[in-house]
TORDRENTI-145728 format. One record per residue (C-alpha): residue in three letters; chain; z, y, x. Coordinates in steps of 0.2 Angstrom, whole numbers, plus 5000, padded with zeros to 4 digits. Each point is the difference from the previous one (the first is absolute). Example, Ala and Ser with C-alpha at 12.3 -4.5 7.8 and 13.67 -1.06 7.14 Angstrom:
<vovos>
+-----+---+------+------+------+
!   r ! c !    w !    v !    u !
+-----+---+------+------+------+
! Ala ! A ! 5039 ! 4978 ! 5062 !
! Ser ! A ! 4997 ! 5017 ! 5006 !
+-----+---+------+------+------+
</vovos>
This chain:
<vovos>
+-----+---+------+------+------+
!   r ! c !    w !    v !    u !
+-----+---+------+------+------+
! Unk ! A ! 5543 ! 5380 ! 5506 !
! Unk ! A ! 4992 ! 5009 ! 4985 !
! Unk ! A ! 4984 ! 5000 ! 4991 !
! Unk ! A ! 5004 ! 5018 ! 4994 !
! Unk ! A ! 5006 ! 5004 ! 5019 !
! Unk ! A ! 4982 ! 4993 ! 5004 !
! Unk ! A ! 4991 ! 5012 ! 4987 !
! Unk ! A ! 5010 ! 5015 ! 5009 !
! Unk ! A ! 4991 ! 4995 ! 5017 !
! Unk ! A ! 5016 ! 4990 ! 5008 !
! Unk ! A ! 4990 ! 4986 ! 5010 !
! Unk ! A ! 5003 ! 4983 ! 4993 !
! Unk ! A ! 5012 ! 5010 ! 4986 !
! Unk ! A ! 5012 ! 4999 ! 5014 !
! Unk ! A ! 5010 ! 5015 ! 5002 !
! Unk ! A ! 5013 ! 5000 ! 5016 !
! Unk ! A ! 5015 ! 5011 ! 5003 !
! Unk ! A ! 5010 ! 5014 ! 4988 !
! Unk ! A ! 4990 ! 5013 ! 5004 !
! Unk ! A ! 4982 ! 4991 ! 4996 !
! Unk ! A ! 5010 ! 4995 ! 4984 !
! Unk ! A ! 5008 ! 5018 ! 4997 !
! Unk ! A ! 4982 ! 5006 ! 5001 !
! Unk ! A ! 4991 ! 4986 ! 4988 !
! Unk ! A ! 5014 ! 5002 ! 4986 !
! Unk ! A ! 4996 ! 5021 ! 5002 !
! Unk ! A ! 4981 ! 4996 ! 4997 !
! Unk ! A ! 5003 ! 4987 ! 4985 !
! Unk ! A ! 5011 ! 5016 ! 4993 !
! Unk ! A ! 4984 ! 5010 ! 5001 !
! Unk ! A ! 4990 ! 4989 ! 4993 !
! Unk ! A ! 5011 ! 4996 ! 4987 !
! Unk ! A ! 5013 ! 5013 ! 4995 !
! Unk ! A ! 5008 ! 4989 ! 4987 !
! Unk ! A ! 5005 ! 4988 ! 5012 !
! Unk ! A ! 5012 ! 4986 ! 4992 !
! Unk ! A ! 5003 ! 4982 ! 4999 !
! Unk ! A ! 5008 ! 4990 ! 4987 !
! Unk ! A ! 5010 ! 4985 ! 5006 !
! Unk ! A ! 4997 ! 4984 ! 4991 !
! Unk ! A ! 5011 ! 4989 ! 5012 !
! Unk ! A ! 5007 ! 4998 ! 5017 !
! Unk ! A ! 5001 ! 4982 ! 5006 !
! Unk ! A ! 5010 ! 4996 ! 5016 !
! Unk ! A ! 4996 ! 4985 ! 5011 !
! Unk ! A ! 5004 ! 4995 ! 5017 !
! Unk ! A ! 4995 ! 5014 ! 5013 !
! Unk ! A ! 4993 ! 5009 ! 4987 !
! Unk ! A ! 4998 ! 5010 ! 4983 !
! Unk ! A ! 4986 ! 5001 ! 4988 !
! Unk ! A ! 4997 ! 5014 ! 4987 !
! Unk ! A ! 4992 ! 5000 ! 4986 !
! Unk ! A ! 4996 ! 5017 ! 4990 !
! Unk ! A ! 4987 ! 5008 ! 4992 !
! Unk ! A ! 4989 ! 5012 ! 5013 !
! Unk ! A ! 4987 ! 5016 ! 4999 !
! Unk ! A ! 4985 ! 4993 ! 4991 !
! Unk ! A ! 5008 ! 4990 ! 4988 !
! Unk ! A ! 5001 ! 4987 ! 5012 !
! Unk ! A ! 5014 ! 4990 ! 5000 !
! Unk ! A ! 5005 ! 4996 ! 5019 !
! Unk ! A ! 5012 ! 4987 ! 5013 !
! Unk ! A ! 5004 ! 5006 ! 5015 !
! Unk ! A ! 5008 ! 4987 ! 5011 !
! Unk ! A ! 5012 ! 5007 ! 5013 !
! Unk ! A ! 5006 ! 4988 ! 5015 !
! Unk ! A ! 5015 ! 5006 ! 5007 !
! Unk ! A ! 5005 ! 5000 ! 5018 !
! Unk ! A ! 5018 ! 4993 ! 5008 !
! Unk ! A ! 5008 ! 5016 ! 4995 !
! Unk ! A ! 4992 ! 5000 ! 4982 !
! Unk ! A ! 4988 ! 5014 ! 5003 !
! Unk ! A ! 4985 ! 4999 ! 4994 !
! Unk ! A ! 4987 ! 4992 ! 5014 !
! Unk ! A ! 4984 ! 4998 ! 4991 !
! Unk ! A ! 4994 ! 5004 ! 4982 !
! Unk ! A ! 4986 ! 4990 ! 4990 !
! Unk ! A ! 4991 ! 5010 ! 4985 !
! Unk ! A ! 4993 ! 4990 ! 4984 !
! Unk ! A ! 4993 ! 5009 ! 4986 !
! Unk ! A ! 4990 ! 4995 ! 4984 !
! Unk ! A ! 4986 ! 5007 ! 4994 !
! Unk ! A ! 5001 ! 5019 ! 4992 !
! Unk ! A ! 5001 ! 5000 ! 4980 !
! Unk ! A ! 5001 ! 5015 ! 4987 !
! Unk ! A ! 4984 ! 5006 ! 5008 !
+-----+---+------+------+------+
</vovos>
């Protein structure tokens, strides 16, 4: 779930499957070209990774990704801060 996957018209920022991923990271290259992220940290917990990194906007941004059995990634949670710089 993601508050900029909401903005792009994914219902409930929710965006299921590769290809529905494949095409929302393709759209967020068009919009911005630039597209980069700094890290800041990973944190690794039980089931699960956090990362910490700066993000379009000037936002910094945590995404929390719950891991499945197989460690593959299951389910994804987006946080971001407000934008700065402008």
């Amino acid at each position: 779930m993601s508050p900029f996957a909401a903005r792009a018209g994914a219902p409930g920022g929710v965006i299921l499957g590769r290809p529905a991923l494949r095409e929302y990271f393709g759209r967020a290259l068009q919009t911005f070209p630039e597209l980069h992220f700094e890290p800041i940290g990973a944190f690794s917990g039980i089931g699960s990774i956090a990362l910490h990194y700066h993000s379009v906007e000037g936002r910094e941004a945590i995404e929390v990704m719950e891991l499945d059995r197989d460690h593959r990634v299951r389910r994804v949670t987006a946080h971001y801060g407000p934008p700065t710089g402008f």
